[in-house]
Legacy VTK file of the C-alpha trace (Angstrom):
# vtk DataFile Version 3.0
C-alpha trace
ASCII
DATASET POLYDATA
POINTS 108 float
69.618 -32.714 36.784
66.870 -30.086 35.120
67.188 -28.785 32.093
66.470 -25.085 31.703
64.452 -23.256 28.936
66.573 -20.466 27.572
64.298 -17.240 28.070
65.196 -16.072 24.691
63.154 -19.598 23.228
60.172 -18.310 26.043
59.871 -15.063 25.389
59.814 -15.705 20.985
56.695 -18.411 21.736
55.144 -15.718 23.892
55.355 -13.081 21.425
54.570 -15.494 18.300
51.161 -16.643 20.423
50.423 -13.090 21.155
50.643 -11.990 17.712
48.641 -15.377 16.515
45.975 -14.112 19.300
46.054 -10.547 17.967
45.636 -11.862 14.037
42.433 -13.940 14.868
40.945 -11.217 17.410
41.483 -8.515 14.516
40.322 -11.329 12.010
36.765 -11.376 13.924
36.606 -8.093 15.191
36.575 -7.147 11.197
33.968 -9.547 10.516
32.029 -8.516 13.057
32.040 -5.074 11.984
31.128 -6.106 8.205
28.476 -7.453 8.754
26.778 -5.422 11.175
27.058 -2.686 8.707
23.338 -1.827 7.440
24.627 -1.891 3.972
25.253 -5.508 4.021
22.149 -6.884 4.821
19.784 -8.275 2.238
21.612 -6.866 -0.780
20.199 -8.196 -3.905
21.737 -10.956 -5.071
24.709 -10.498 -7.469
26.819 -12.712 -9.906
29.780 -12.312 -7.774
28.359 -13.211 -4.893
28.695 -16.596 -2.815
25.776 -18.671 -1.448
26.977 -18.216 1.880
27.804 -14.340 1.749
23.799 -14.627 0.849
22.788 -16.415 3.550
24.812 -14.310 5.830
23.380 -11.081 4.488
19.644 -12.668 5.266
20.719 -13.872 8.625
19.916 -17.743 7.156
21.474 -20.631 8.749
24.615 -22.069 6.966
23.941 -24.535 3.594
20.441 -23.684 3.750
20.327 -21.874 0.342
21.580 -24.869 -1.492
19.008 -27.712 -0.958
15.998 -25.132 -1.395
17.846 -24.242 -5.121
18.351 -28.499 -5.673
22.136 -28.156 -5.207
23.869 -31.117 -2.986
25.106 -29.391 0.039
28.613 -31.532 -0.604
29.502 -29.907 -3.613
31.236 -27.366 -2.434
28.884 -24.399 -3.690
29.813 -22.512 -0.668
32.322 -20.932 -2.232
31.511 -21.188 -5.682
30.020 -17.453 -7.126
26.226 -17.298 -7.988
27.969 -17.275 -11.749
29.780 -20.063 -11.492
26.569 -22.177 -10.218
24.139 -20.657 -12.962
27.045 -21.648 -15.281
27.147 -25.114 -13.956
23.520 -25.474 -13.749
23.248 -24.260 -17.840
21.290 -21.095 -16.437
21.708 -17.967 -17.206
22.377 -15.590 -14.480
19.411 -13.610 -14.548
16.961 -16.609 -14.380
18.960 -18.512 -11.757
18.967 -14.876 -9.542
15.123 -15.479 -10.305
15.409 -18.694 -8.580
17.469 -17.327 -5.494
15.331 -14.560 -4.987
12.141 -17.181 -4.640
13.861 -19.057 -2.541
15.072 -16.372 -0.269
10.924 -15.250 -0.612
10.182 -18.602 0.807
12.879 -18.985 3.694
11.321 -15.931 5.343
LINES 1 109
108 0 1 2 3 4 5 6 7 8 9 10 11 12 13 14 15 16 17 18 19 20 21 22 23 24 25 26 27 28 29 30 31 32 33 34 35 36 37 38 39 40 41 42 43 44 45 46 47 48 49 50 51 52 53 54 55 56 57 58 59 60 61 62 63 64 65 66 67 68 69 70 71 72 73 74 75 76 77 78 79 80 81 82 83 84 85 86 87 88 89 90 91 92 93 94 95 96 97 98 99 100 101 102 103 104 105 106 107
């Protein structure tokens, strides 16, 4: 005896993998886009700013900022802003943008 799929249950997984397809095509066609925009690469570093949307605007691998500043590349600093890690480093901003900008100097 076979059991039958109802084509009502077929057709909703079709159209919920379709539209799961469509999110993450849109989802990378927007990245994409971003960031071959001329006005995103090499901006000057900013407070708001992530370590990776840096390295991304220099075209430097992933985590590669971190160990040139001395920050573990476990820490999660990825995602932290440039402010937060000055914070956390008892920097101020300006002289821990210093420190970014001499190490983007020297990864070149």
């Amino acid at each position: 005896m076979s059991r039958r799929i109802p084509r009502k249950l077929l057709l909703t997984v079709l159209v919920l993998a379709l539209l799961g397809a469509a999110f993450f095509a849109l989802k990378s066609v927007r990245r994409a886009v971003y960031w071959a925009d001329p006005a995103h690469a090499r901006q000057a570093p900013e407070g708001w700013m992530t370590l990776g949307y840096v390295e991304r605007s220099y075209r430097l691998p992933p985590h590669s900022l971190g160990p040139l500043l001395g920050i573990a590349s476990g820490s999660g600093a990825g995602r932290r802003s440039l402010a937060d890690l000055a914070e956390a480093r008892g920097q101020s901003l300006d002289d821990f943008l210093a420190d970014l900008t001499a190490a983007l100097d020297s990864a070149r």
